[in-house]
TORTI-510417 format. One record per residue: residue in three letters; x, y, z of N, C-alpha, C in turn. Coordinates in steps of 0.1 Angstrom, whole numbers, plus 2048, in hexadecimal, padded with zeros to 3 digits. Layout:
<atoms>
ALAXYZXYZXYZ/...
</atoms>
This chain:
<atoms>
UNK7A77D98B67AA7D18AA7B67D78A3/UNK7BA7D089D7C77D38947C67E288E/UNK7BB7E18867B87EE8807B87F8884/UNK7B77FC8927B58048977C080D899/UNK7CA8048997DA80C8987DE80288F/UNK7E08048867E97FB8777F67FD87B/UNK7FE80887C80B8068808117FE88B/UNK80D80389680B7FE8A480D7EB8A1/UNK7FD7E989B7F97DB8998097D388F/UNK80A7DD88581C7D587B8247D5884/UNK8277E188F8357DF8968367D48A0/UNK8277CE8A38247C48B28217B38A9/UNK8217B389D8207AC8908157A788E/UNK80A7AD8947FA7AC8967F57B1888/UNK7F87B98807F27BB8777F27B0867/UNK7E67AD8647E979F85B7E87A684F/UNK7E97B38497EC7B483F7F97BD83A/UNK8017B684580F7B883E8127AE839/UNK81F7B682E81F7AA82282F7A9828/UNK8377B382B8457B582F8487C3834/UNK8517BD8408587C984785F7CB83F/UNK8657D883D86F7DF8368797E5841/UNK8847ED83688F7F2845887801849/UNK87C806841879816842868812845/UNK86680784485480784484C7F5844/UNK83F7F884683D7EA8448327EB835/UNK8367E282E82F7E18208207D8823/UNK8127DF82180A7D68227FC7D8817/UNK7F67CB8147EF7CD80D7DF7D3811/UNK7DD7D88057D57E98077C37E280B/UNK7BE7E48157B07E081A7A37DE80D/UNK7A87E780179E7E57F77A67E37E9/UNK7A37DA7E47A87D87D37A27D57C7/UNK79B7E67C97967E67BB79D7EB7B1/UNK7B07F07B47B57EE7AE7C47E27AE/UNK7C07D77AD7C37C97B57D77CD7B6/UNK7DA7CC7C17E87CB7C67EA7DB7CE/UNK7DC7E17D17DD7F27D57E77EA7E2/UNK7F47F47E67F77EE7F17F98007F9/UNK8007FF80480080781080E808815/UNK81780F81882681181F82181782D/UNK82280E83782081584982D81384D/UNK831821854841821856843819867/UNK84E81886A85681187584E81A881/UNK84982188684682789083D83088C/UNK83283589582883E89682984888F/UNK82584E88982486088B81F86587B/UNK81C87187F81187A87481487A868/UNK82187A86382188085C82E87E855/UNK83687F84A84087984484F88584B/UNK84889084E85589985385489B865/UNK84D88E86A85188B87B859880877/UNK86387B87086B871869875879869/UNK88287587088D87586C89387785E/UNK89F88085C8A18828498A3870847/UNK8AC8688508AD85A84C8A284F84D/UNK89A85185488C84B852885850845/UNK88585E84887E85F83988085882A/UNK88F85A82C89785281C89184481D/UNK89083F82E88E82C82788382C828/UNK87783282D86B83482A867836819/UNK86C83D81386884380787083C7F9/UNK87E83380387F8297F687781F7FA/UNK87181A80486D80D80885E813800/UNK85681C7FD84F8207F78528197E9/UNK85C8217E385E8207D586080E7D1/UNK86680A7D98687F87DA85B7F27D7/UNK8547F77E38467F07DE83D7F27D4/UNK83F8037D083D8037BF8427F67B9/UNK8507FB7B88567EC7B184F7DF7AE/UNK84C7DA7BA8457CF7BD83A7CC7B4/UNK82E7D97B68227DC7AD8277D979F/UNK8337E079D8357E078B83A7D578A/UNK8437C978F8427C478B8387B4789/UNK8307B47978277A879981B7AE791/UNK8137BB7938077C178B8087C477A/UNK8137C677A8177CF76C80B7D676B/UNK80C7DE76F8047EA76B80A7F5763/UNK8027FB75E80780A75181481175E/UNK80D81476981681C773815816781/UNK81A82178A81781F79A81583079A/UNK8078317A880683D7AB80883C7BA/UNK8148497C18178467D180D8507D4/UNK80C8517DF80285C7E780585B7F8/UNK8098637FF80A86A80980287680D/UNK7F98738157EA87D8177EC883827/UNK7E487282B7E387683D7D587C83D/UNK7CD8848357C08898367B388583F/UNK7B687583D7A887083C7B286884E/UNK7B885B84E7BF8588537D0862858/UNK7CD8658627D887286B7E486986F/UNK7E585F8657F485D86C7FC85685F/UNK80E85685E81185685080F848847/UNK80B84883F80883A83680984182A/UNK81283A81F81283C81280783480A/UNK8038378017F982B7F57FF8287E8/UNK7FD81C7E880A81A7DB7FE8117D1/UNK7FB81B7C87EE8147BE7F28157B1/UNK7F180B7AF7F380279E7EA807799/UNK7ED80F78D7E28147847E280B773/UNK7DA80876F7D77FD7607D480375A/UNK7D37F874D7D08017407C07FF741/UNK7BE7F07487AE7F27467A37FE74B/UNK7A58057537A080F75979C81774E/UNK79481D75178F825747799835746/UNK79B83973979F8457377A384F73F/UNK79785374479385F74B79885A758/UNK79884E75F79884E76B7AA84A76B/UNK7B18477627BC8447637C4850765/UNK7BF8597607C986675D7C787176C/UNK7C286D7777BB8707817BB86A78D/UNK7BF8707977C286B7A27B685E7A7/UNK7BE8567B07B48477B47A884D7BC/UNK7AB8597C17A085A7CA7978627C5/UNK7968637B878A86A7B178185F7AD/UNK78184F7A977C8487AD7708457B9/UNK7658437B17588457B875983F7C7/UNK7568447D47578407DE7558317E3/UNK74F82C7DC74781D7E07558127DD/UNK75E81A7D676680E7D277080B7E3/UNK7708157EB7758157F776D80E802/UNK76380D80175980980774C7FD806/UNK7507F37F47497EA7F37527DF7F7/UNK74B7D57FD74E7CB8097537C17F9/UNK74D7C37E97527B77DF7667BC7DC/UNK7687C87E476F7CF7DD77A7CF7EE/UNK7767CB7F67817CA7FF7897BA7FC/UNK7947C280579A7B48027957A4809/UNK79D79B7FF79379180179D7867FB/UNK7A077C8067AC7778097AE76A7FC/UNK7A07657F879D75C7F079D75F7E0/UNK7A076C7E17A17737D27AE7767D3/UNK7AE7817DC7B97887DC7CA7847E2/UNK7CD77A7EB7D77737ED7E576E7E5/UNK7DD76B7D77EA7667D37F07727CC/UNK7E977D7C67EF7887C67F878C7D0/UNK7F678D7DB7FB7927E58067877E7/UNK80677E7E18137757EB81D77B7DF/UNK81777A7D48227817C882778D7C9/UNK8237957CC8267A27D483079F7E0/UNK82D7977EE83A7957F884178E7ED/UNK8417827E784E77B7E28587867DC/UNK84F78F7D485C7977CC8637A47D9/UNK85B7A07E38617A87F086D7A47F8/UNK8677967F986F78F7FC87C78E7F5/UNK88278B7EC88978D7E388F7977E0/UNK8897A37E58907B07E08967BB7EA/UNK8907B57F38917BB7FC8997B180F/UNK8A47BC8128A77B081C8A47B2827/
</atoms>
């Protein structure tokens, strides 16, 4: 299945939750949104980790990053964007690009997404879901579309 290799799946154009190739990465939307527009940067080709990248891959990786922030700020308006580059859990490179709100509570805003109780990664009301979550997402590619060539 696609999932199985996400990269692999965007470079062969198998993967249906890209939103847009970029020149450093493919921009796609994030498998759960419970914070709605969480999206994902999977770069042009395989590998672990952001420094098995080229210094010039890196740069259009890392602005193709910062673009899809962009995107979030301006289709989500949210307070911020938070990037995250791990590899921990998943061993191969993917950035997270999460819109953080004002509605969130306090405590959980001032605090990394993944301190967030586990279930929000793992409740099936909270994965994505094409009938909710779509037109978000086409607002997101449009301003990709658009901004990017």
């Amino acid at each position: 299945m696609w999932y199985d290799d996400r990269i692999q799946a965007a470079i062969d154009g198998t993967n249906p939750m890209v939103m847009k190739e970029m020149a450093g990465g493919f921009a796609v939307f994030g498998d759960v949104q419970f914070l709605p527009g969480y999206s994902v940067l999977l770069p042009k080709r395989p590998v672990g980790s952001l420094n098995e990248l080229s210094i010039g891959e890196r740069q259009l990786f890392l602005t193709d990053m910062s673009i899809l922030g962009d995107a979030l700020l301006a289709v989500c308006q949210p307070v911020r964007v938070n990037y995250d580059i791990l590899g921990n859990t998943d061993q191969f490179l993917h950035a997270h690009v999460f819109p953080r709100y004002a509605w969130e509570k306090a405590e959980r805003l001032a605090k990394p997404v993944w301190l967030y109780a586990p279930d929000n990664w793992s409740d099936p009301g909270k994965h994505y879901d094409p009938a909710r979550d779509d037109p978000l997402r086409a607002q997101i590619t449009a301003y990709l579309d658009a901004h990017v060539r």
